[in-house]
Backbone bond lengths (Angstrom), bond angles and torsions (degrees), N, CA, C in turn:
res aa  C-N    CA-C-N  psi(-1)  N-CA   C-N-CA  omega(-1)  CA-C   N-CA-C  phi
1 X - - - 1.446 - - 1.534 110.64 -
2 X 1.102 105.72 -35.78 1.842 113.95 -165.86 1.600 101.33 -83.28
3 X 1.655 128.22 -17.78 0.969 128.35 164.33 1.469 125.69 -68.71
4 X 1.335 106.11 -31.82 1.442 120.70 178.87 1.420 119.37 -64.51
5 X 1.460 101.58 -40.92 1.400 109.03 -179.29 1.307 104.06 -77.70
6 X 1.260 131.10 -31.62 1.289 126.64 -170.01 1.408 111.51 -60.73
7 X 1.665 109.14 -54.81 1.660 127.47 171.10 1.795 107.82 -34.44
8 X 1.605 102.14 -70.52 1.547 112.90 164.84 1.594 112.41 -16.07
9 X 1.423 101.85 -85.05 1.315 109.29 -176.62 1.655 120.34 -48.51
10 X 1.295 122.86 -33.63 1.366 136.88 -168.80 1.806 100.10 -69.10
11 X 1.524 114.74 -64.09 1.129 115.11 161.49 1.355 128.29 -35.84
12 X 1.392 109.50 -38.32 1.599 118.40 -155.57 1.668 91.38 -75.06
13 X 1.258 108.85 -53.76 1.771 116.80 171.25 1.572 131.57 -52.65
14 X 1.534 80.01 -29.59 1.959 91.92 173.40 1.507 102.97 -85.90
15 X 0.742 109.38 -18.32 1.991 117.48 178.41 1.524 91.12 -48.79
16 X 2.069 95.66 -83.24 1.176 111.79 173.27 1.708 151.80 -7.26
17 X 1.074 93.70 -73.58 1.401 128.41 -162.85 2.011 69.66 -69.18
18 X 1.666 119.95 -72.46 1.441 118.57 -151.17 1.678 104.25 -44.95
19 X 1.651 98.43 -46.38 1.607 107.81 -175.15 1.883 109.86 -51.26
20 X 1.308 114.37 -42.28 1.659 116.32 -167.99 1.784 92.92 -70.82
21 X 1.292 117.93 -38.72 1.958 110.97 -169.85 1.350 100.69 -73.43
22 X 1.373 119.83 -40.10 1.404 115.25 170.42 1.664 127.93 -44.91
23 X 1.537 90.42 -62.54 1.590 82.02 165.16 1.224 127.77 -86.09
24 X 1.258 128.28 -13.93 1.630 124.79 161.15 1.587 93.24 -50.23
25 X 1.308 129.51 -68.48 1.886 118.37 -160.28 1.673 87.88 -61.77
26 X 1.465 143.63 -67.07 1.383 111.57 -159.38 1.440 110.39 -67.15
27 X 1.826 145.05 -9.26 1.410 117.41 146.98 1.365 116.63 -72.73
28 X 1.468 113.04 6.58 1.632 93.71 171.18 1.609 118.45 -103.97
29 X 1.188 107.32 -12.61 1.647 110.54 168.69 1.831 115.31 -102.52
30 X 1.070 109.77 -11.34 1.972 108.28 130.76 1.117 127.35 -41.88
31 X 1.515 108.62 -77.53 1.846 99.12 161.47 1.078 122.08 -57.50
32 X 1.061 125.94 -53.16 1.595 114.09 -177.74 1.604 112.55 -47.49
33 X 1.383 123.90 -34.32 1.722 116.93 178.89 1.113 111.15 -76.37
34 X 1.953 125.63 -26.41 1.447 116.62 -159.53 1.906 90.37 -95.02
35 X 0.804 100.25 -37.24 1.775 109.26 177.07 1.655 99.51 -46.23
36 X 1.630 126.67 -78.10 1.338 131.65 -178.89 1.147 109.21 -58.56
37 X 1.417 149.92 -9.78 1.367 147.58 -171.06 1.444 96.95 -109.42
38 X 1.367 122.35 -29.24 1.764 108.00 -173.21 1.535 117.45 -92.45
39 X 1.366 99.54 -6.34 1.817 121.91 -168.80 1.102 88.29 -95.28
40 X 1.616 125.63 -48.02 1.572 98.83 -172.81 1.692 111.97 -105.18
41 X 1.214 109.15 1.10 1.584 98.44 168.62 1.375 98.18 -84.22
42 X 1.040 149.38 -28.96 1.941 149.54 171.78 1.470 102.26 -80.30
43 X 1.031 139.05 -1.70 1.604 130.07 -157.84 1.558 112.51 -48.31
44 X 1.526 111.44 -41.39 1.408 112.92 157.28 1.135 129.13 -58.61
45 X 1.842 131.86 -3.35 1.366 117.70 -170.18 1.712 76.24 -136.81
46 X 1.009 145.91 28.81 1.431 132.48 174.28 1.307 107.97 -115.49
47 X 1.437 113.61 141.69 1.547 131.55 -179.29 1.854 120.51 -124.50
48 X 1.035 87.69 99.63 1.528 91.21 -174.10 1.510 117.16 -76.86
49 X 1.714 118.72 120.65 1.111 118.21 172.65 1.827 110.21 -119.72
50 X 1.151 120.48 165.27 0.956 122.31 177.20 1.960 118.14 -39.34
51 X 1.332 101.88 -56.21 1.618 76.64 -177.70 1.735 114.14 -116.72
52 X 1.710 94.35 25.23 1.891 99.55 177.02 1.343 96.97 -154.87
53 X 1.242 106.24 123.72 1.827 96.93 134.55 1.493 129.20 -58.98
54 X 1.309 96.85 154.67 2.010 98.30 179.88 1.682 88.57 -129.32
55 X 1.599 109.59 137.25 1.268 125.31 143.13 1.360 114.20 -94.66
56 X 1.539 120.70 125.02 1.427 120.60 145.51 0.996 131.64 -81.48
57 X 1.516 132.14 112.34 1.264 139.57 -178.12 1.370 113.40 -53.22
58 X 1.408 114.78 -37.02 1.314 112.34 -159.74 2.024 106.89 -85.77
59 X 0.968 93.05 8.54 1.901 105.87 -172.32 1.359 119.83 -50.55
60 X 1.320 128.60 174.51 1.224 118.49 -178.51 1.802 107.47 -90.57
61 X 1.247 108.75 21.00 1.445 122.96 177.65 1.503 108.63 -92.47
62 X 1.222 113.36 -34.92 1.766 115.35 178.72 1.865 90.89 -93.99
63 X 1.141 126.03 -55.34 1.696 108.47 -162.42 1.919 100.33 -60.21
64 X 1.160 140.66 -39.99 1.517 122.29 151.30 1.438 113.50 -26.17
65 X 1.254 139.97 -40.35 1.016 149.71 -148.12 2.153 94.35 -85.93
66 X 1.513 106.62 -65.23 1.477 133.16 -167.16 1.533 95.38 -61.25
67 X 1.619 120.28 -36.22 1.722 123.27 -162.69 1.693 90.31 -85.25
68 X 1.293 146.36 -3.20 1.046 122.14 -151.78 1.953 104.16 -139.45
69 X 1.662 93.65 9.27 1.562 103.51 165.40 1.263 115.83 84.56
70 X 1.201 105.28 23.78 1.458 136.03 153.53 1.423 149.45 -58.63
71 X 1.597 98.76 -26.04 1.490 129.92 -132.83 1.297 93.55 -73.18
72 X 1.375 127.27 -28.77 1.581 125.65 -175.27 1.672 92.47 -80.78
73 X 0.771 138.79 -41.63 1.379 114.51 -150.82 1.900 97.41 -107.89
74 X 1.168 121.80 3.53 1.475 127.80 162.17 1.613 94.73 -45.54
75 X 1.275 120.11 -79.49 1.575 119.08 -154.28 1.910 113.56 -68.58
76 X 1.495 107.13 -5.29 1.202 119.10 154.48 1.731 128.04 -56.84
77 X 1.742 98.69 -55.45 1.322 123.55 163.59 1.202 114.58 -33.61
78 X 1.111 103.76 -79.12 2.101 122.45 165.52 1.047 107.33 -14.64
79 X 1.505 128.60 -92.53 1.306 155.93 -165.24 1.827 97.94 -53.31
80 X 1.300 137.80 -34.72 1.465 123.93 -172.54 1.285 98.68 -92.21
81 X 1.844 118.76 -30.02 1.535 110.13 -176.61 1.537 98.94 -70.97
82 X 1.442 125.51 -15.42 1.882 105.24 -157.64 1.503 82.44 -98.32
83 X 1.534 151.29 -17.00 1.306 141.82 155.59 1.633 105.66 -55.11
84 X 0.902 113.08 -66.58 1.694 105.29 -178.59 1.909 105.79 -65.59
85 X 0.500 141.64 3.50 1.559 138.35 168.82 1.473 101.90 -100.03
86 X 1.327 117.18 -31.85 1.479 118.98 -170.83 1.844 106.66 -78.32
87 X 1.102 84.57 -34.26 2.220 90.24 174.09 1.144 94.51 -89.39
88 X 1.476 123.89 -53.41 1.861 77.90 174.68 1.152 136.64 -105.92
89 X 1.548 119.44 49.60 1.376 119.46 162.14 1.934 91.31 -106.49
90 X 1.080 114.67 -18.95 1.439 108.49 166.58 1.749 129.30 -67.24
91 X 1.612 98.09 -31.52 1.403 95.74 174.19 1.201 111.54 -103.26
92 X 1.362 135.31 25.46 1.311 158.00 98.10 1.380 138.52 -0.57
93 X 1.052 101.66 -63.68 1.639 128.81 -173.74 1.402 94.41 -89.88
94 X 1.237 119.13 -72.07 1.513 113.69 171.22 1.617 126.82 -11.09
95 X 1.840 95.76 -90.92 1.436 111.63 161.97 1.908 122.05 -25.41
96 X 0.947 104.50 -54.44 1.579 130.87 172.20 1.536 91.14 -37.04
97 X 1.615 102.00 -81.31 1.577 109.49 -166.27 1.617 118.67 -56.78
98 X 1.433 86.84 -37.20 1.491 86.28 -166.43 1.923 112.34 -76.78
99 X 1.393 105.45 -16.69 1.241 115.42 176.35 1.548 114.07 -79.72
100 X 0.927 129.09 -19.18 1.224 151.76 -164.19 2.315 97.65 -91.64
101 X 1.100 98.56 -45.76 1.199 110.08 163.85 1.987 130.97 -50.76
102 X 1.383 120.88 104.72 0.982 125.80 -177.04 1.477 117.51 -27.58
103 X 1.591 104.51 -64.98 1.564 110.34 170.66 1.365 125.61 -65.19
104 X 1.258 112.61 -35.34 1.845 114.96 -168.26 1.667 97.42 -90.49
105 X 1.071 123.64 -17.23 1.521 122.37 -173.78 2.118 95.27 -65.74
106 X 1.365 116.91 -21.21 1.597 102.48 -176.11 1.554 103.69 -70.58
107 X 1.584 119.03 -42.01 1.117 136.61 -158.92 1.661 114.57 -72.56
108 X 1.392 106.61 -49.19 1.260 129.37 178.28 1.482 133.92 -61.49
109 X 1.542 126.89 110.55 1.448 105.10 -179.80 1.771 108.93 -104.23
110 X 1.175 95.16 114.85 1.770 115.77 172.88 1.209 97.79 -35.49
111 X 1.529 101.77 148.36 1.719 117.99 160.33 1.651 98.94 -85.84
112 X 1.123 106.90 153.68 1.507 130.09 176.45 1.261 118.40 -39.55
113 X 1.320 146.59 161.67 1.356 141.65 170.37 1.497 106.62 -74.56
114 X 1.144 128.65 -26.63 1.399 126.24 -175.78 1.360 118.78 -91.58
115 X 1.289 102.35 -0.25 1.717 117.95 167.84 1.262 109.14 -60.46
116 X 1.338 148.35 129.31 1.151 146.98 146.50 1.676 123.96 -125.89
117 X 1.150 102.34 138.63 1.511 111.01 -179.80 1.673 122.05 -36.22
118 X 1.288 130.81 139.78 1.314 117.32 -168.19 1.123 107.63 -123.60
119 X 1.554 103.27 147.27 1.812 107.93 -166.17 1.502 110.85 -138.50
120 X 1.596 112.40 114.47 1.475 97.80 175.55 1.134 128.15 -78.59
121 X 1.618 144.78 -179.07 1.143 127.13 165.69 1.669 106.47 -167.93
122 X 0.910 133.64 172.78 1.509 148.26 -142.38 1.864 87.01 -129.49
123 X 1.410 109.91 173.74 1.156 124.11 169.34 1.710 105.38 -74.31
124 X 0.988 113.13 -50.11 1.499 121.19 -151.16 1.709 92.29 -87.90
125 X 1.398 140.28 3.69 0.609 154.07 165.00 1.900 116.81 -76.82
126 X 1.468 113.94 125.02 1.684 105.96 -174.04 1.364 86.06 -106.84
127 X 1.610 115.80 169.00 1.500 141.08 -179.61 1.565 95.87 -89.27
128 X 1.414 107.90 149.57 1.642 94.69 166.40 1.862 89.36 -127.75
């Protein structure tokens, strides 16, 4: 009897454990598409530094945008890319931490080394 339950339980954990890597790899190939899709749809307004990318809003990537009768829905653009930059520089930090973690590092699949956090910014805006 005590074997049975044991099996039970063993499964019940292998369920587990498979279900959390599963979805750790599909939030990790989320970032990985919105990361490679925003670097190279901005490639003209992106600045790569060691531990961030920077988008400039103000680039000649958005005024194409303003010359072509756009101009209302440019600052729309903005505002949905800095929501999607904002989740994933959040599930970012997470991953980061939680990978970094003795226990959650078995569970967890890291973002890439070439992943870096993304930061928008304005002209009038300085880097720190």
């Amino acid at each position: 009897m005590f074997l049975g339950w044991a099996a039970s339980l063993s499964i019940a954990w292998t369920i587990i454990i498979t279900l959390i890597i599963y979805d750790s790899y599909g939030t990790y190939l989320d970032q990985r598409a919105f990361y490679d899709a925003t670097v190279e749809q901005y490639a003209a307004a992106v600045t790569m530094y060691g531990d961030r990318a920077v988008i400039d809003v103000e680039s000649a990537a958005w005024t194409d945008l303003k010359y072509q009768g756009y101009q209302d829905n440019v600052s729309d653009l903005i505002l949905d890319l800095r929501k999607k930059i904002t989740s994933y520089n959040i599930v970012f930090v997470k991953k980061d931490k939680m990978h970094k973690n003795p226990f959650f590092s078995w569970f967890i699949i890291d973002l890439d080394d070439d992943m870096k956090l993304v930061k928008m910014r304005t002209a009038t805006q300085h880097l720190k």
